[in-house]
C-alpha positions in Angstrom: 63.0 48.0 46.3 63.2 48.6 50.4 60.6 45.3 50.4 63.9 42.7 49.0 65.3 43.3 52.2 62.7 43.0 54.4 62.9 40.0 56.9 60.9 36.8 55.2 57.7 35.3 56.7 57.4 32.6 59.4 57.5 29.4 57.6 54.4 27.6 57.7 56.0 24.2 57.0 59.7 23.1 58.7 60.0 21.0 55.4 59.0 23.9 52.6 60.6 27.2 51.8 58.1 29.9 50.9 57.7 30.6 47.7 59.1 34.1 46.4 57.5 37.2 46.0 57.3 38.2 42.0 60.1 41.1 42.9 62.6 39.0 44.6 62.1 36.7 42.0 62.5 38.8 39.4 65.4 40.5 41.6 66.9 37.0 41.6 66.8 36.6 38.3 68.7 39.8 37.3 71.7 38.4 39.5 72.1 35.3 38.4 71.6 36.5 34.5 74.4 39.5 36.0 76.4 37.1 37.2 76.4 34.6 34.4 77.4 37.5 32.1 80.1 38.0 34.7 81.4 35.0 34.4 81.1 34.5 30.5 82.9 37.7 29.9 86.0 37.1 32.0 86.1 33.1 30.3 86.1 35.4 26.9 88.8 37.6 28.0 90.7 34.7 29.9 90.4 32.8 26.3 91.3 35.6 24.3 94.4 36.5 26.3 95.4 33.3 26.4 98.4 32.4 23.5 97.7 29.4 21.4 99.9 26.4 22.2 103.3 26.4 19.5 104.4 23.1 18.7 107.8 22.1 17.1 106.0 20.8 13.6 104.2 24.8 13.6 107.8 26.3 14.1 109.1 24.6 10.2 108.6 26.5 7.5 106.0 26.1 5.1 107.5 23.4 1.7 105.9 23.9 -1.5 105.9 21.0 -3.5 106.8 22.0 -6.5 110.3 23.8 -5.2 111.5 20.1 -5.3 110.4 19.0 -8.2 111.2 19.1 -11.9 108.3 18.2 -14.4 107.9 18.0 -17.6 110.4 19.9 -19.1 111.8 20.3 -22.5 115.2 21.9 -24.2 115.6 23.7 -21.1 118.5 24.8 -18.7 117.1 24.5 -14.9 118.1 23.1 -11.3 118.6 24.3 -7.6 120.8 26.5 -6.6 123.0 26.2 -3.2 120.4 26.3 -0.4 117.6 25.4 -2.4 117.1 22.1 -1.2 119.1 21.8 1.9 118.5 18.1 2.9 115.5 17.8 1.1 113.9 15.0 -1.0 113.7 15.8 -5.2 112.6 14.8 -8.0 113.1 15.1 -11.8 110.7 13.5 -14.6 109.6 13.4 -18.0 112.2 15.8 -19.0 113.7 15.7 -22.6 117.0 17.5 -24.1 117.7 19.4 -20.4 120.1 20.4 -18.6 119.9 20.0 -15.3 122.2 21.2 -12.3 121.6 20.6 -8.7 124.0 22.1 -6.9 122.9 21.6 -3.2 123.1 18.3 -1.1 119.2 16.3 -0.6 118.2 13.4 1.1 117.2 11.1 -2.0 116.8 12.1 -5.7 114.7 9.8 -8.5 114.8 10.4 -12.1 111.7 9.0 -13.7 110.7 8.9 -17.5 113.8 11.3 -18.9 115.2 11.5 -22.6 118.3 12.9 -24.1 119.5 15.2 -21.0 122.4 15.9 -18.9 122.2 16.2 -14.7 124.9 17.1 -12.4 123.9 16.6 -9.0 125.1 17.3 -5.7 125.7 15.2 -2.8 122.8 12.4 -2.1 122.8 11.4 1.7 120.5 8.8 0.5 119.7 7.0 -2.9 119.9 8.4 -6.3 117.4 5.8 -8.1 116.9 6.0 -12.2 113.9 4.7 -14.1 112.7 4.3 -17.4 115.4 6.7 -18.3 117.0 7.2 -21.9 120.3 8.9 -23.5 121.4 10.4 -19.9 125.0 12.0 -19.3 125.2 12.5 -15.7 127.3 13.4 -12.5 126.2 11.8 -9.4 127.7 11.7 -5.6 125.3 9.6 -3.1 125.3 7.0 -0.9 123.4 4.5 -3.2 123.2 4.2 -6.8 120.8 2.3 -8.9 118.7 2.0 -12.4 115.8 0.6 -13.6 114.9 -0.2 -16.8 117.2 2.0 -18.6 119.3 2.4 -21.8 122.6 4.4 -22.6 123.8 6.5 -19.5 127.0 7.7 -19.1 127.4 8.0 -15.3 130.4 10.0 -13.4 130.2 8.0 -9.8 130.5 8.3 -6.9 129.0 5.5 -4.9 129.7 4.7 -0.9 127.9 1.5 -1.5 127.9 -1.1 -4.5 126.2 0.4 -7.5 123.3 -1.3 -8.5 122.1 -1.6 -12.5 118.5 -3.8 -12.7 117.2 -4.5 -16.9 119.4 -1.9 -18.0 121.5 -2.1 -21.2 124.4 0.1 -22.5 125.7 1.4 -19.2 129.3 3.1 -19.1 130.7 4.3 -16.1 133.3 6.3 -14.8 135.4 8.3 -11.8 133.5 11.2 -10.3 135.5 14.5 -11.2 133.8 17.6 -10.1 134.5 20.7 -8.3 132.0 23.9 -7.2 132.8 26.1 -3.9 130.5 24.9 -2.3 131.2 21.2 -2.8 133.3 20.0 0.1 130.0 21.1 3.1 127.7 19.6 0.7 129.5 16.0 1.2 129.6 16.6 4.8 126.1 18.1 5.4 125.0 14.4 3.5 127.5 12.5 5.4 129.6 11.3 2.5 133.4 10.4 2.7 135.1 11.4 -0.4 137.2 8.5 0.2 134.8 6.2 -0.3 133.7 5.4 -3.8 132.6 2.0 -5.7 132.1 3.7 -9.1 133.6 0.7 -10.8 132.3 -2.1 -8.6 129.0 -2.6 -10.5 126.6 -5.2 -9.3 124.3 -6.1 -12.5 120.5 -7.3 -10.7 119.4 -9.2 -14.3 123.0 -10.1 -16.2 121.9 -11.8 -19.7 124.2 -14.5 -20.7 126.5 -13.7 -23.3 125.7 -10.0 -23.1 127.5 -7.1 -21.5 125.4 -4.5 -19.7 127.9 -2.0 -18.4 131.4 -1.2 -19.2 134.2 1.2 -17.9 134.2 4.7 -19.7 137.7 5.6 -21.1 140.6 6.7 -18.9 140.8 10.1 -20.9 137.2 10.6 -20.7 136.7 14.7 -20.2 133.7 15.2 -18.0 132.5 18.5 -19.9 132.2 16.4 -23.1 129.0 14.9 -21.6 127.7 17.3 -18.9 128.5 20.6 -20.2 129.0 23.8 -18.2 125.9 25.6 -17.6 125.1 28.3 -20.2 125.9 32.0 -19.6 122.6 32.9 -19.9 121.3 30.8 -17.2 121.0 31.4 -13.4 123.5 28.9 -12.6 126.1 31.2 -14.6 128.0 32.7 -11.2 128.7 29.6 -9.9 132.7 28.9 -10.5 132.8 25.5 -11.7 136.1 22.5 -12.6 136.2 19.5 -13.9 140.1 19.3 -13.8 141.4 16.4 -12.5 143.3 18.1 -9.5 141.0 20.7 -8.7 137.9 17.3 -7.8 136.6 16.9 -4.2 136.8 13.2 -5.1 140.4 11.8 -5.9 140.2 10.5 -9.3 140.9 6.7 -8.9 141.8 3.6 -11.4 139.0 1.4 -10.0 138.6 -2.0 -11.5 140.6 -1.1 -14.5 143.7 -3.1 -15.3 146.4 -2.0 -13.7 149.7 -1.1 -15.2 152.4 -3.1 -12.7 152.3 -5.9 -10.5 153.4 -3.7 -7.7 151.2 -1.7 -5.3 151.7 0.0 -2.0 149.7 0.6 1.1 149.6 4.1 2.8 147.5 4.8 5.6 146.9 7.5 7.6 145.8 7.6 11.1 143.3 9.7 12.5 144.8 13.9 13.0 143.6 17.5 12.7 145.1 17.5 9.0 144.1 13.9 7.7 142.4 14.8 4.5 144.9 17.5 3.8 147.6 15.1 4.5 146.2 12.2 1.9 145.2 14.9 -0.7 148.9 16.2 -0.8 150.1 12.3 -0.7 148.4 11.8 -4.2 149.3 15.3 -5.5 153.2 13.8 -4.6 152.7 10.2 -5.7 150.6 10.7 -9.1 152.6 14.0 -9.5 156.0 11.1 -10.0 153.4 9.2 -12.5 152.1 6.5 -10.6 148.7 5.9 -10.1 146.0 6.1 -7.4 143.9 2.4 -7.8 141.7 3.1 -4.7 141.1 4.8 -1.3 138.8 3.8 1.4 138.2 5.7 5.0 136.9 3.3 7.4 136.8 2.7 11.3 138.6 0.0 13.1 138.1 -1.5 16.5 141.8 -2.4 18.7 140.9 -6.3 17.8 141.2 -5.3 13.8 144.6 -3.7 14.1 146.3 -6.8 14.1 144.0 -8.8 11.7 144.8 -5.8 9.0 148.6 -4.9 10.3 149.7 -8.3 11.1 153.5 -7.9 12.7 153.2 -3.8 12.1 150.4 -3.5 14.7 152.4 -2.6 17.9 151.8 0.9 18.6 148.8 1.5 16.4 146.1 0.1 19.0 145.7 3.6 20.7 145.5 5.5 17.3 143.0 3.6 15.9 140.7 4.5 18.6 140.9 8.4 18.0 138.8 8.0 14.7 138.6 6.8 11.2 141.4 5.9 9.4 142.6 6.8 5.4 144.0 4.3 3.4 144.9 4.6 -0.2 146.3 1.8 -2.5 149.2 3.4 -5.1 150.7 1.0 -8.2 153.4 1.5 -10.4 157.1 -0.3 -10.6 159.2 1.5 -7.5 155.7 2.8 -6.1 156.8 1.4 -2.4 160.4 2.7 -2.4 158.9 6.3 -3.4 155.9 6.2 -0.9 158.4 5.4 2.1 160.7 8.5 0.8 157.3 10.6 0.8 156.6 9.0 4.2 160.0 10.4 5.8 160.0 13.4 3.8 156.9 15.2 4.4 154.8 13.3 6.7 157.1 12.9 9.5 155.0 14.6 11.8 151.9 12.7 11.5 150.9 8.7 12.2 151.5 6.2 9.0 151.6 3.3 7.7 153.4 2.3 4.7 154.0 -0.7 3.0 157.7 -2.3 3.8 159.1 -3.7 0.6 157.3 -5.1 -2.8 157.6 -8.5 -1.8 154.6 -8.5 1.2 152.6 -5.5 -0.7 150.0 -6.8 -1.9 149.4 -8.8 1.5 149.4 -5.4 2.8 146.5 -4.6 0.0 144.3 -7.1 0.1 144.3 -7.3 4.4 143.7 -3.7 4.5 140.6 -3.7 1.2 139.7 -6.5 2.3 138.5 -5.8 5.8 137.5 -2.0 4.6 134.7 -3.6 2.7 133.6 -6.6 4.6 132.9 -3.5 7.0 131.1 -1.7 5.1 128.8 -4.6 3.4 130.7 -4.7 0.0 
């Protein structure tokens, strides 16, 4: 080996190096072949030390499928429990003589190809959308309602926008009434007001001359006579559950029905910490002295609105308009105005009102304030 570090010979040529001697070739050879395994064994090591890259999408948790979906079901008891679906998309078909319960808020819900059953579901943020569907009893709370190619469906609504009923026959529909704990977040979580509902305010897509489509469910209709309570065998059977009248996150209201006195009144409440506690207690005082809740609406106003909607009542209410949404809630019955201005003084004399002065300008009061609510919201 002494010989690879001898000097090298006189070149013959200033333009040609000498070719190598077979050892320091082969000596050659064994560094660069050393050195290329050098060199590929720390890129291994570098590679395999190296983390993969996270990105958000690898972060969500694995969906199956079929955990939001219901298929092909017969004479059974199913549905979600709270925290199931969470925001997500479902969907229910080609079930016959079920019950069905979803008791957690989604995104949109469709109802393809069912027979004979009964669904209760919870908050939609989107739209709850039935098709080809037959004999249904159902609770619904969603942003948009509509059907398709349907045939007898008793619906308990509530709808923020205009219901919607395309080549369906035999329709009836009524006030949402429904209570379960967990209720109240579920409206919120899907961004529902439970002040805003058109159950009765039925748009039909194909009306058929001379021929009634939909109609209005009874005033004493009981909820439990067409969607049941879930069995006591089922998993849904520690969930505490009322369909009482007082104990509903949604107020139970007249709606297009005929009303019972030419007089109406006009409360609204102003944006607070204690709004929706304020207008719950207002209907547990006004209905509680029998008279009866038409409509409510929560809406947002701009300082130009006030005194479109207020008219000579507006001084004062500019700045309280801008601190958020207001709640408004129409009351009729002979006296109703007298009594709401008592209720006003009585037990909401710490918060920001407005109240209908006297019978005669009432119904102006109304029909500004309904009015604007729904040309604001598309209705």
């Amino acid at each position: 080996m002494g010989c690879f570090f001898s000097k090298k010979s006189r070149r013959k040529s200033p333009d040609k190096e000498p070719a190598l001697t077979n050892i320091e070739e082969d000596a050659t050879n064994n560094i660069t072949a050393t050195s290329t395994e050098v060199n590929d064994t720390t890129l291994s090591t570098n590679i395999t030390e190296e983390a993969p890259k996270q990105y958000s999408w690898d972060k969500r948790p694995k969906v199956d499928p079929k955990d939001f979906m219901l298929t092909g079901l017969k004479d059974a008891t199913v549905g979600r429990l709270p925290g199931k679906l969470n925001g997500q998309q479902f969907v229910i078909q080609e079930c016959e003589n079920c019950n069905i319960y979803v008791f957690d808020h989604s995104a949109t819900i469709t109802i393809d190809d069912c027979v004979n059953c009964r669904i209760m579901l919870g908050p939609v943020k989107g739209s709850v959308f039935f098709r080809d569907c037959k004999d249904i009893k159902c609770v619904v709370a969603c942003q948009q309602f509509r059907t398709r190619d349907c045939k007898k469906m008793d619906v308990f609504l509530c709808c923020a926008t205009q219901p919607i009923i395309e080549s369906s026959t035999g329709m009836k529909f009524s006030c949402y009434q429904y209570y379960y704990p967990d209720l109240a977040f579920h409206f919120k979580d899907a961004g529902l007001s439970i002040f805003n509902n058109n159950w009765s305010n039925i748009h039909d897509f194909t009306p058929v001359s001379g021929e009634t489509n939909w109609s209005l469910l009874s005033e004493d209709v009981a909820v439990l006579d067409h969607v049941p309570l879930p069995d006591s065998e089922s998993e849904f059977k520690s969930i505490r559950i009322s369909t009482e009248v007082g104990r509903s996150i949604v107020p139970l209201t007249k709606g297009g029905r005929r009303q019972g006195s030419d007089e109406s009144c006009l409360f609204v409440f102003f944006a607070g910490d204690y709004t929706t506690a304020n207008a719950r207690k207002l209907i547990d005082e006004a209905t509680g002295k029998g008279f009866v809740l038409v409509q409510t609406k929560e809406v947002s106003m701009r300082p130009e609105d006030v005194s479109r909607v207020f008219g000579d009542h507006s001084e004062g209410l500019i700045e309280w308009v801008a601190k958020g949404p207001v709640v408004a809630l129409e009351f009729n019955g002979d006296g109703v105005v007298e009594t709401c201005r008592n209720i006003a003084n009585d037990v909401f004399s710490g918060s920001k009102v407005f109240v209908s002065e006297d019978k005669d300008t009432s119904s102006r009061d109304v029909d500004n304030f309904f009015n604007f609510a729904d040309m604001q919201m598309g209705l």
